[in-house]
C-alpha positions in Angstrom: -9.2 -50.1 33.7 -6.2 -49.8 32.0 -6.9 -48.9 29.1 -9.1 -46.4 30.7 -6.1 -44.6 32.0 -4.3 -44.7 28.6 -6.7 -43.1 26.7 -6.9 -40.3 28.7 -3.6 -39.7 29.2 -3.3 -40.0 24.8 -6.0 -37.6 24.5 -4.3 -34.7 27.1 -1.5 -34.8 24.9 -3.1 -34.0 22.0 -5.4 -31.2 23.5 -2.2 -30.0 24.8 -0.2 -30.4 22.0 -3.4 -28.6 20.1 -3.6 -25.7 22.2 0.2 -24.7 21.7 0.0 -25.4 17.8 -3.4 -23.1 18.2 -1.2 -20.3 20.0 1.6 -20.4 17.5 -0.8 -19.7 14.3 -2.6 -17.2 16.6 0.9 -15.5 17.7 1.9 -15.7 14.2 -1.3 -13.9 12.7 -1.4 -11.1 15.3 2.3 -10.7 14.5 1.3 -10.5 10.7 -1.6 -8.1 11.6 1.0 -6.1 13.7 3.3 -5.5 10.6 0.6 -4.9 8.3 -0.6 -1.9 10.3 2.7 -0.5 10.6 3.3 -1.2 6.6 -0.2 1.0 6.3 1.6 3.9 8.4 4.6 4.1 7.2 2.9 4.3 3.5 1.0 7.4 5.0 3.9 8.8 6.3 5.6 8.5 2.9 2.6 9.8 1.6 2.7 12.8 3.7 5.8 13.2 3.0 6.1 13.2 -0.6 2.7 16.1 -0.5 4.6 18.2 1.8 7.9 18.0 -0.7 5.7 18.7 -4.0 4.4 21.6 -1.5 7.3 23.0 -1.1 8.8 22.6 -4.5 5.8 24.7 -5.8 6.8 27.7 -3.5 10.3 27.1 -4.4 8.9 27.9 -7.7 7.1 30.9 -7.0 9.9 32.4 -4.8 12.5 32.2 -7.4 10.2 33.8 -10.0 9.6 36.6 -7.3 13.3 36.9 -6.7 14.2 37.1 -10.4 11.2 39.7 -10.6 12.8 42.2 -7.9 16.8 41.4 -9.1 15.8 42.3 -13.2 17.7 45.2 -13.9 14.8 47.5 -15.3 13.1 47.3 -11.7 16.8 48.2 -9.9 17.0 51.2 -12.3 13.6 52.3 -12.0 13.8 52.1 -8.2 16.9 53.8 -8.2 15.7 56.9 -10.3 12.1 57.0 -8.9 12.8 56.2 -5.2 16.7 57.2 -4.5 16.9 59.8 -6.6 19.5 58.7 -8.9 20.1 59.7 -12.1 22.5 59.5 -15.1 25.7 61.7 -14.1 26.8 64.4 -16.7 30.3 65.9 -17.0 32.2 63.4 -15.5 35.8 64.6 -14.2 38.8 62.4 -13.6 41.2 63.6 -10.9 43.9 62.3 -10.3 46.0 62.6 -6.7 49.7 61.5 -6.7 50.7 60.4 -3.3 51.8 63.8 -1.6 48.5 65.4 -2.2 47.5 62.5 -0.4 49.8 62.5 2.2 48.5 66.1 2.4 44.9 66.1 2.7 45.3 63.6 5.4 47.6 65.6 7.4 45.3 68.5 7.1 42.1 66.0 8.6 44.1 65.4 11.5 45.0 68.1 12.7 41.5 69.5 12.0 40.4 66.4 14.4 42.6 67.1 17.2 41.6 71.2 17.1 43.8 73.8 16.7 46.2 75.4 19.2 43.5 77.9 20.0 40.5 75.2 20.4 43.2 73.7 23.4 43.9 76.5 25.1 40.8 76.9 27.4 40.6 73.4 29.2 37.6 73.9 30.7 36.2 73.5 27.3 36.4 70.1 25.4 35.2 69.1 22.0 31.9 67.0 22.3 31.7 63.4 21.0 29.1 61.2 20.8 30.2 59.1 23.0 30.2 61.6 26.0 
């Protein structure tokens, strides 16, 4: 009967000892499995990401060629002449103010801005502003 006892007691430690050795390779491939799936997204997500750059490259592209279309001088010339009127300036004059004619004309805007002594005399009426 001994030996009866023995060898069951030598086989529960191998099934035992099986079982855990069976759980390790089985932790370990499920852990392999895990990272291969995440390898697989992060390749999409490069993938993803390197369309969306080439994407936006290409309209880089196409909006510096439309920005070098609308600054080339010919179009700001034509605009300027067709839509705002401007054209090349004849008989140009040269003025040139020396400090008291200066001095002057500012004077002159002032007191033009603060009205007359005639403009103040009636104080019922005021010069309008905008922001009255």
């Amino acid at each position: 009967m001994r030996y009866k006892e023995h060898k069951h007691e030598s086989e529960t430690k191998h099934s035992s000892l099986f079982v855990i050795s069976f759980l390790c390779v089985f932790l370990c491939a499920a852990a392999l499995g895990t990272l291969r799936l995440y390898g697989l997204y992060l390749e999409h997500r490069i993938s993803e990401t390197a369309r969306r750059i080439d994407l936006c490259k290409e309209e880089n592209l196409v909006l510096s060629h439309r920005y070098a279309q609308l600054l080339s001088p010919a179009r700001v010339y034509n605009y300027a002449r067709r839509d705002l009127g401007m054209n090349n300036a004849e008989n140009i004059k040269v003025i040139k103010l020396d400090e008291q004619s200066v001095r002057l004309a500012q004077a002159k805007e002032e007191t033009v801005e603060k009205g007359g002594f005639i403009e103040n005399l009636n104080p019922f009426v005021k010069q309008a502003h905008a922001k009255n």
